[in-house]
C-alpha positions, -999 to +999 in steps of 0.1 A: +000+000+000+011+035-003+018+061+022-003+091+016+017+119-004+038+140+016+051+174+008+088+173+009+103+195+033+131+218+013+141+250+025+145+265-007+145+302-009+126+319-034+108+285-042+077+272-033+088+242-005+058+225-013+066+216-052+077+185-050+056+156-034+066+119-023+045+088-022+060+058-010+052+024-018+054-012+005+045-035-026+055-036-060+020-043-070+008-015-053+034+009-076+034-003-104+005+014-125+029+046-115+059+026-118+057+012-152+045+047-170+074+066-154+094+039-176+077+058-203+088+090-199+117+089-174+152+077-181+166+047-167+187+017-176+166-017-183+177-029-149+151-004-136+118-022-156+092-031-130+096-069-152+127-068-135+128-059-101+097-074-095+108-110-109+135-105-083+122-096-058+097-127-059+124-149-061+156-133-044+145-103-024+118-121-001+144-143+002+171-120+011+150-100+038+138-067+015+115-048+021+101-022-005+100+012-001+096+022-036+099+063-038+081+082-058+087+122-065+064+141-079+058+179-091+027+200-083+009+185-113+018+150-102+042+136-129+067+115-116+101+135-111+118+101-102+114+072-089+136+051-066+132+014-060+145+019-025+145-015-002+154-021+037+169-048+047+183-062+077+220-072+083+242-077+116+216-057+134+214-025+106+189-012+087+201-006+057+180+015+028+197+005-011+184-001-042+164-034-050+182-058-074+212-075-058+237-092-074+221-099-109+215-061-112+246-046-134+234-009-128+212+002-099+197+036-104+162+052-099+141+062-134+144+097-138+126+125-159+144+151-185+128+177-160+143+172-134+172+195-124+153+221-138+128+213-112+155+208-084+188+223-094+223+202-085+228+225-057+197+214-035+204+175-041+222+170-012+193+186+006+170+169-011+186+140+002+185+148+035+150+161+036+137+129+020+154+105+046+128+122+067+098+108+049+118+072+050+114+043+075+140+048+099+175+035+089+211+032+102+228+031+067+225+034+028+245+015+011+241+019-031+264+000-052+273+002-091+252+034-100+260+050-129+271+085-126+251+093-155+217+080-164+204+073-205+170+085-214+165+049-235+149+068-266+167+099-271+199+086-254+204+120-236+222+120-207+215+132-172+238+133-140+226+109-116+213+123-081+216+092-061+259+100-067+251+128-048+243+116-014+256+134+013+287+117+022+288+097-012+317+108-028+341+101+004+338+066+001+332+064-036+347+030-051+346+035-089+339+007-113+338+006-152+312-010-175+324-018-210+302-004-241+308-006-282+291+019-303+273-003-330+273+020-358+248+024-394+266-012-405+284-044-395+315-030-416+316+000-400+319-015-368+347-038-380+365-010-393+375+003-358+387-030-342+408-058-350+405-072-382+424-104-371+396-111-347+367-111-373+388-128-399+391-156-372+357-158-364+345-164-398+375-190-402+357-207-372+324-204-387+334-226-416+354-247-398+316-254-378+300-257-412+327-285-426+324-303-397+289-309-395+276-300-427+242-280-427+237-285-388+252-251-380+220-234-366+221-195-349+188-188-328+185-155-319+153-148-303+143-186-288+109-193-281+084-214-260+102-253-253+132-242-273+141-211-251+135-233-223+160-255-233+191-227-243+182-214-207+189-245-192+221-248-211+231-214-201+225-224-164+249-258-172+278-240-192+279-208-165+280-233-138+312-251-153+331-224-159+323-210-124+335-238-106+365-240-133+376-205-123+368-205-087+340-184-088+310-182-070+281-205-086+252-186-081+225-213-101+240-240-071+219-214-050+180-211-044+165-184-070+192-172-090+179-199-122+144-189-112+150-155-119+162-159-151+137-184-162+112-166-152+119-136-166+120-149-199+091-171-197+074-138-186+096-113-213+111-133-239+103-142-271+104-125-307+084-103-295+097-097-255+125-075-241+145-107-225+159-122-257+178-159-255+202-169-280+221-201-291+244-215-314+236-256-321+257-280-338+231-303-349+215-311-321+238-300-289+234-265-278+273-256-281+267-215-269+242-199-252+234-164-247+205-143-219+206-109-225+177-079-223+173-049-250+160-017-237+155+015-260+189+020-281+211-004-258+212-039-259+222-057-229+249-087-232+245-103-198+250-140-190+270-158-222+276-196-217+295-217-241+309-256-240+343-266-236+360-298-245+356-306-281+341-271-289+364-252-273+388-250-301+363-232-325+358-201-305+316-212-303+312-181-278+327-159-302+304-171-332+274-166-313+282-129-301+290-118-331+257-131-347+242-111-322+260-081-324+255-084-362+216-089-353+215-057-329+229-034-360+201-047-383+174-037-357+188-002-353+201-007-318+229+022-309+250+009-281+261-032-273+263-028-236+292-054-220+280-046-188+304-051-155+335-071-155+369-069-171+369-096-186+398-095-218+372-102-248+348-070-234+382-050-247+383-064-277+342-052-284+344-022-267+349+016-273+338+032-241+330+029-211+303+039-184+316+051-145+298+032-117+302+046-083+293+027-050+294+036-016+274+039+020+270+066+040+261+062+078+224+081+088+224+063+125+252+076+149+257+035+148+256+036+109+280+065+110+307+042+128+304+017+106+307+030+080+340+051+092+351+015+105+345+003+066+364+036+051+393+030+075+395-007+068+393-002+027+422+020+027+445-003+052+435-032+030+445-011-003+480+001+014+482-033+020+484-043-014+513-022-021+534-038+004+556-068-008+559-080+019+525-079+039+508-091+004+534-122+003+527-133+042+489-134+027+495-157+003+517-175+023+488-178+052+465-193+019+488-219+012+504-195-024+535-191-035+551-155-028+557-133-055+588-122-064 
């Protein structure tokens, strides 16, 4: 249900203080008739689609211990300023306000309208912050992670500096991260003109090499359907699983409602038709790469790219399946091929810019203010650390690895 629309209390010489009005919402359901037409008009990333966040919170948030407490700010005529899907959640005896999403959320960030700052200039957002904490639950610390500095109107693709990065307190502990983008371009060729040549000779050397060996059993789906998108989604599951364990990663599927999520998403969104679009390349019969990825407005959305190993791993499969997809995404007029988070070395390869992602908390509580000076205090030992030779060896000697010269 929502809380009754409360007047946000700015001091704001010269302004009228009671402009801007906030609802806040404790369901998803309960927002989302004003959720999903901000998505309309507002800018945002895909990550902040109602589809989204509500498919995870049903299946990781409940499980996780968030509660919503979805923000909505309005003008005097009502439209929706922004939205914020806040969440609280409990952890060693905190209450701690972020974004909803979690781990399978690359960019957390609220929807956002064109009008903004010229309803509340840059100067007031840190006041606006402060005033709007008011109107929240009570909380001992935020705590926002990977939000873009600057947020993409999905249509237009202007863009607009992201409040949230300025929190009061934010930019002291700010820990910057980098998501990897490639401008797509009018045409394929034009996009090959700017990278490696080498790398697109050897992907179609591949190709055939996959077409001698099993002659007309080469298949590329690109937007799966029904049983069939079922299927690649399972295979995704399998081949991210491998290589997870393989690398020493975290396996996130060997948990309960990460594979939900992504089933259900595109069960709910996918198709040739939905947003969630699932890819594969077969060989004959054996799915041999996968591929789960969104598109949102100009940007498409490479997410979670599986691929087999063994006997396929010598014809670059992973490779052959991007770039049918990337090929794919030109011929449908998308602008950007979004790489998302990670440094991975093929993202460089794709790449041509990159988008700044800045995390941080900020204590509200005199409790969350010690923690998070606590945290501050311990990030910066731990990074002096790491230019010590010799602390950094006694680590690795205390993990059972070899010092380094």
């Amino acid at each position: 249900m929502p809380i009754e629309p409360a007047a946000l209390p700015l001091d704001r010489p010269g302004r009228d203080a009671g402009a801007l009005q906030v609802r806040v919402f404790t369901s998803l359901e309960a927002a989302r008739a004003r959720w999903e037409a901000a998505e309309q008009d507002c800018a945002g990333y895909g990550f902040q689609r109602f589809a989204w966040l509500s498919q995870w919170q049903r299946h990781l948030g409940q499980r996780q211990g968030w509660q919503p407490v979805l923000t909505e700010v309005c003008d005097a005529a009502g439209r929706t300023l922004m939205f914020i899907p806040f969440g609280l959640q409990r952890r060693a005896g905190l209450r701690v306000l972020g974004l909803l999403g979690g781990e399978v959320t690359d960019y957390n960030a609220c929807l956002l309208h064109p009008d903004f700052a010229s309803q509340l200039p840059m100067a007031d957002w840190e006041a606006f912050w402060r005033a709007l904490l008011r109107l929240l639950p009570p909380c001992d610390l935020v705590r926002i992670g990977r939000s873009p500095l600057q947020i993409e109107h999905p249509a237009s693709g202007a863009m607009f500096d992201n409040p949230l990065a300025h929190w009061p307190q934010a930019r002291a502990g700010w820990k910057l991260e980098r998501a990897h983008v490639a401008t797509l371009g009018e045409s394929f060729e034009v996009f090959q003109k700017a990278r490696s040549a080498k790398m697109f000779a050897d992907t179609r050397r591949q190709r055939r090499r996959l077409e001698e060996l099993c002659p007309g059993g080469v298949r590329i789906v690109l937007r799966a359907e029904g049983s069939e998108q079922d299927a690649i989604v399972a295979a995704m599951a399998r081949q991210k699983a491998r290589r997870w364990r393989e690398t020493g990663s975290r396996d996130v599927f060997a948990e309960p409602g990460y594979l939900d999520f992504y089933q259900g998403l595109a069960a709910d969104c996918g198709g040739a038709q939905g947003w969630v679009q699932v890819s594969a390349l077969f060989i004959g019969d054996e799915i041999v790469a996968t591929h789960w990825g969104i598109a949102h407005g100009r940007r498409f959305y490479w997410i979670m790219p599986g691929y087999e190993d063994g006997q396929w791993g010598r014809y670059s499969v992973g490779r052959v399946l991007m770039d049918a997809v990337l090929q794919d995404c030109i011929a449908r007029g998308f602008a950007l091929f979004d790489l998302t988070v990670g440094d991975e070395a093929y993202k460089a390869q794709w790449a041509d810019h990159e988008l700044a992602l800045a995390s941080f908390e900020a204590g509200v509580s005199w409790r969350g203010k010690g923690v998070a000076a606590l945290r501050r205090l311990w990030r910066a030992a731990r990074e002096k650390a790491r230019g010590h030779r010799g602390l950094r060896n006694l680590v690795r000697r205390l993990r059972g690895r070899a010092p380094l010269p």
